[in-house]
N, C-alpha and C positions, 0 to 999 in steps of 0.2 A: 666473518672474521672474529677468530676470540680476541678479548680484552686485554693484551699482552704488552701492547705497547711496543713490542718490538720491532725497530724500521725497516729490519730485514726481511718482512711476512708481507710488506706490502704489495698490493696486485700486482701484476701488468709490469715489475719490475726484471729490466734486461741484463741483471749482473752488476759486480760491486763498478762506482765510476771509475776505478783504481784501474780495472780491467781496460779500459773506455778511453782515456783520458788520453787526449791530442789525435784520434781518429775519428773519422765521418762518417755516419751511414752512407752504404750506398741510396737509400732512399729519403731526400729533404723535400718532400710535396711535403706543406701542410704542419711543418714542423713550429715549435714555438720555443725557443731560447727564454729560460728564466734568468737574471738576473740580482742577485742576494749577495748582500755583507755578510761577513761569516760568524754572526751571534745568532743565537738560536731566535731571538727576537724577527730579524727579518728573516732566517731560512723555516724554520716551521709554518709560516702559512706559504711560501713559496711551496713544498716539500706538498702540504694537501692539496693544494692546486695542481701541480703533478700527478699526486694520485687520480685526484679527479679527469685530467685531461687524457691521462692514459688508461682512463676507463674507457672514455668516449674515444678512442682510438688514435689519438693523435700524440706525434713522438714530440719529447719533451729533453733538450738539453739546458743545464744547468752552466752558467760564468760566472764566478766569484772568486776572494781574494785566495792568498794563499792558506787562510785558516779554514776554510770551507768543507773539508770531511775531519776534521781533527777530532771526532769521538768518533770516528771510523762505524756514522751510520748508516752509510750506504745508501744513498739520497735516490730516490727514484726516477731516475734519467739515465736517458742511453750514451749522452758522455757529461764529463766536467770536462770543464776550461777556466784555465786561471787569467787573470791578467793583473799586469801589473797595476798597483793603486796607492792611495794615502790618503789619510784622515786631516786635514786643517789642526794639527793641534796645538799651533802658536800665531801670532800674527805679525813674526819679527821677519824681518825682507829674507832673512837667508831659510827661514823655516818654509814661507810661502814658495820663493822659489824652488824648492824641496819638491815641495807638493805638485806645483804647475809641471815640473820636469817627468816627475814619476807619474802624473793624470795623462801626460803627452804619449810618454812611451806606451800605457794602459791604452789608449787612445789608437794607436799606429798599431795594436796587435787585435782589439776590437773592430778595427775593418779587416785584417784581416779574415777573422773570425767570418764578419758576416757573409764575404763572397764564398770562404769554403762550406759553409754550414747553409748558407740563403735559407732562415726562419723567412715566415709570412708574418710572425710578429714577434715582437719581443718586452716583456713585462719586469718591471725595475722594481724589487720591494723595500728597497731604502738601502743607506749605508751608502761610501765613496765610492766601492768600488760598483756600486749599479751606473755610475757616471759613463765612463769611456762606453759601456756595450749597449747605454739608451744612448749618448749622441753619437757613435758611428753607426746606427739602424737609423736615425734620422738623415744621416748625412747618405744613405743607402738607400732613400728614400720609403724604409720597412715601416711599418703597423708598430704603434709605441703605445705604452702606458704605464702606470705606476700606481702601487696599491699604497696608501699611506693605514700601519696599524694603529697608531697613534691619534690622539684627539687635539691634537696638536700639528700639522705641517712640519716635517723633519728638512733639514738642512738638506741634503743630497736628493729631496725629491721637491724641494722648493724651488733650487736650483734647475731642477730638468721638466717643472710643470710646465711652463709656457711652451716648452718645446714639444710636448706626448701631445694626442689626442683625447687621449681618456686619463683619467684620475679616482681611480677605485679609494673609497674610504672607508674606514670600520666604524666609524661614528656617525651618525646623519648630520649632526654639526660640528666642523673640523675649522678650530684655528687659521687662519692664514689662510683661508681658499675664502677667497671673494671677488667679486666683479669677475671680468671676462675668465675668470680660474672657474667659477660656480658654472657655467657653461659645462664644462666639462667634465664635471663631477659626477659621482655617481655610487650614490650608498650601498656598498655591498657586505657588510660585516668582515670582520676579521676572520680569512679560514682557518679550522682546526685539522688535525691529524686523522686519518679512520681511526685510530685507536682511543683517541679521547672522545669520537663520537659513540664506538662499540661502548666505552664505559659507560655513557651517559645515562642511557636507560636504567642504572643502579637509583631507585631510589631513594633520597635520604633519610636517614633512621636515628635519634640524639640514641647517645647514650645512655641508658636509666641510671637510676641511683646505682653508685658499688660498681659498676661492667666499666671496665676497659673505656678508655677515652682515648681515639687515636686524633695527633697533632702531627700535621705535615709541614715543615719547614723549610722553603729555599727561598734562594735568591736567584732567580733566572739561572741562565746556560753556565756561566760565571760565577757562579757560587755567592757569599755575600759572608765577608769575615764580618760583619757587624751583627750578625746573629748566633754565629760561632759565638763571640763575646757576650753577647746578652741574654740571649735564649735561657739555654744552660741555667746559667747564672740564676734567672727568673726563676727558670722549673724549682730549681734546687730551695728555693725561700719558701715555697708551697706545703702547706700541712703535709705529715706523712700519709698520710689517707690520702692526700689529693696525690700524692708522688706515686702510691701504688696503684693510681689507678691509670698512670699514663703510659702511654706508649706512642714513644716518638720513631716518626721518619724525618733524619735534618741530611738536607743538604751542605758541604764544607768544603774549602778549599780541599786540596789533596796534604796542603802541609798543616792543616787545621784539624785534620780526621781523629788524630791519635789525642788530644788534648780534649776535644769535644766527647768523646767515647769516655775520656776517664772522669770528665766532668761529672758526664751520668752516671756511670760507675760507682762515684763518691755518695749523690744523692741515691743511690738505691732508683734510678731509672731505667725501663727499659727503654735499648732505644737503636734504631740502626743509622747507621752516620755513612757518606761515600760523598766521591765527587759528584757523580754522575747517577743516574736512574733513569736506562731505557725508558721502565715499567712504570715512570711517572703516574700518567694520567692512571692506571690501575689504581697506585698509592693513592692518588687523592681523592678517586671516587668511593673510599673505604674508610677519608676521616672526615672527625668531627666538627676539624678547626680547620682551617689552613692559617699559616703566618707569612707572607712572601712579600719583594718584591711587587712591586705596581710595572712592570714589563709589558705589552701591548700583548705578547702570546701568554703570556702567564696569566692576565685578565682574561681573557677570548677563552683560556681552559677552563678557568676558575669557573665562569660566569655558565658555558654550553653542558657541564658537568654539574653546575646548582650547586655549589659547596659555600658556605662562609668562610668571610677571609678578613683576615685583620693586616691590611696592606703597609707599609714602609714605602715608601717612593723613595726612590736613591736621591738623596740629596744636591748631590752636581749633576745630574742626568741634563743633556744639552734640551736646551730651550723649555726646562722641567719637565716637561713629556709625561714622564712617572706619576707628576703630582695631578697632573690632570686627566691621567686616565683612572688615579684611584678616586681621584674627588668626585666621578661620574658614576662611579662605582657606589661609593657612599651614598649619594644622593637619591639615589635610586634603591636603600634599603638592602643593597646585597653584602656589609662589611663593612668595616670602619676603617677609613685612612686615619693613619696617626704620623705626624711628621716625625723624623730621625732623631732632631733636635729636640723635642719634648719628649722622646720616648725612652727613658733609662730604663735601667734593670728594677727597681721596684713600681713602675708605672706597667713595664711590660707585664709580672706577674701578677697587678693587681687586674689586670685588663682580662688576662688571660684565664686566672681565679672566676672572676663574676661571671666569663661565660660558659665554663663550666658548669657554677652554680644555676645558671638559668640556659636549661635547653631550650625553654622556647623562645628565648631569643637566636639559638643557632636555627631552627628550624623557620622561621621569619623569613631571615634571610638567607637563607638557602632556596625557599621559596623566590625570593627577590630576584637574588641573584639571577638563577634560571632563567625569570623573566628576559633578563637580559640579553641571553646568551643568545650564539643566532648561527645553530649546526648546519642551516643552511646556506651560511657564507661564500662557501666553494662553489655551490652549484653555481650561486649569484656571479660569481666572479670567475668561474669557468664563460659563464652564457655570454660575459662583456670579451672575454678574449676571445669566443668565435665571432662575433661579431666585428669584431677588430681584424681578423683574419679575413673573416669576408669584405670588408673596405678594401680590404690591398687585395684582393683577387682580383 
């Protein structure tokens, strides 16, 4: 597979789900229903687990909410299925209510689901809407688990732990699983993409004096306007020497693109700005820095690819998740967490100046990081869902 990143190249894939969507194989031996919210945070290791599992021959449908192909990647499953869902996003009776009604109707179309589809197991990677299609495969008596990306226990897979069998996590020590939960655990890393693994093999190179310094920028699937605002702003304070020697990839809202473009413009920067980047992982195994979000796949990329990274944790992220996957990240020498709240625009450029100035600190940790990384996630976490499969056989 070349290094392209692009979702639509992937193996064993049986057409867009667009094609797919509310029809059934005639063939469900051995099948396995993934279940994902629709942020690239839970669909991207759902998404390598697929490829993996349709390596190993076994067909793979995808339930998630209604945002679930909205970059129209073409997700590698032989259908999608939506059902209805909600997020807790208040705790006032009429909001709750809200929620309980639209999990119930979620709920009454997930058993549906499972008598027409009958998976032998079905795997939840966080988000509300993994709720209704992990508890009616329970209530179906099906093979259940849940992969937690985060170092931290999420809400939607806290909720449906006591209920799975298994509990895949990308951390060996994960928040909120203990006592009779640690049972059932089972450290498998965070899977990645084939296309961030095809990247990986790039080894990392600092840039010498005077050449080209490439800076990769985002903020997960969702873009992040707090770098739109800061980034930029930082680059542009940098000696002119240091400006010509940069070459940015930023990630930006779509209504952010045109002001961040002419930011760099004004500084004499090169730089390419969009919502979105199929070719992600390409980009990032080709720079010097990364700047991003603390996201669980955004980590898992960071980390299986060996890049340094000067992480942001999204400051409201639920039960800070963010903060504790970059704090681990730190610790461990692969990047520095900086919180939101200390990090303005002349902290960022100073941050971002001195490691410039000293490659071997990027090359450290780029080392570090690496360490970290763990491209054999999938297989790990393909091997718990045969086995889960063969329980319900």
């Amino acid at each position: 597979m070349t290094c392209t990143g692009d979702w639509c190249s992937a193996p064993g894939r049986r057409g867009h789900p667009s094609e797919t969507v509310g029809k059934v194989a005639s063939d469900n031996n051995g099948s396995v229903m993934l279940a994902a919210g629709g942020t690239g945070g839970h669909l991207f290791p759902a998404f390598a687990l697929a490829e993996e599992l349709q390596r190993r021959g076994i067909a793979v449908d995808l339930v998630t909410d209604e945002r679930g192909d909205r970059y129209g990647t073409g997700f590698p499953a032989r259908a999608m299925y939506t059902v209805p869902s909600a997020t807790l996003a208040s705790r006032s009776p009429v909001a709750v209510v809200k929620t309980v009604m639209k999990l119930g109707s979620g709920l009454r179309r997930a058993l549906q689901l499972m008598d027409e589809v009958k998976p032998a197991a079905v795997v939840g990677f966080g988000g509300y809407p993994t709720v209704p299609p992990l508890l009616a495969a329970g209530m179906k008596g099906i093979a259940t688990a849940v992969h937690e990306q985060n170092a931290i226990l999420g809400r939607a897979n806290k909720m449906l732990s006591g209920r799975v069998r298994s509990i895949a996590t990308s951390f060996e020590a994960t928040r909120g699983i203990e006592g009779a939960l640690a049972a059932k655990a089972r450290f498998t890393g965070n899977p990645v993409r084939d296309a961030v693994i095809a990247c990986s093999a790039r080894d990392y190179l600092p840039a010498g004096a005077g050449e080209p310094f490439r800076l990769v920028v985002f903020g997960g699937s969702q873009g992040a306007r707090y770098f739109s605002d800061t980034v930029p702003a930082a680059l542009a304070g940098l000696p002119p020497a240091t400006r010509a020697r940069l070459d940015v990839l930023q990630q930006a809202r779509e209504e952010d693109v045109a002001r961040v473009e002419q930011a760099y413009r004004e500084a004499g920067i090169a730089a390419t700005v969009a919502p979105f980047f199929k070719d992600l992982p390409e980009r990032m195994s080709h720079a010097h820095l990364v700047v991003a979000r603390a996201g669980a796949s955004s980590v898992a990329e960071i980390t299986v690819l060996g890049r340094p990274a000067i992480l942001v944790p999204l400051p409201h992220s639920l039960d800070n998740d963010q903060l504790y996957n970059a704090t681990r990240l730190a610790e461990s020498g692969g990047g520095w967490c900086i919180e939101q709240k200390v990090l303005d625009t002349e902290r960022m450029a100073g941050e971002i100046a001195a490691l410039i100035a000293a490659p071997e600190r990027l090359v450290a940790a780029a080392i570090a990081a690496k360490k970290q990384g763990r491209p054999d996630a999938v297989r790990r976490l393909a091997d718990l869902v045969v086995e889960l499969m063969a329980s319900a056989a």
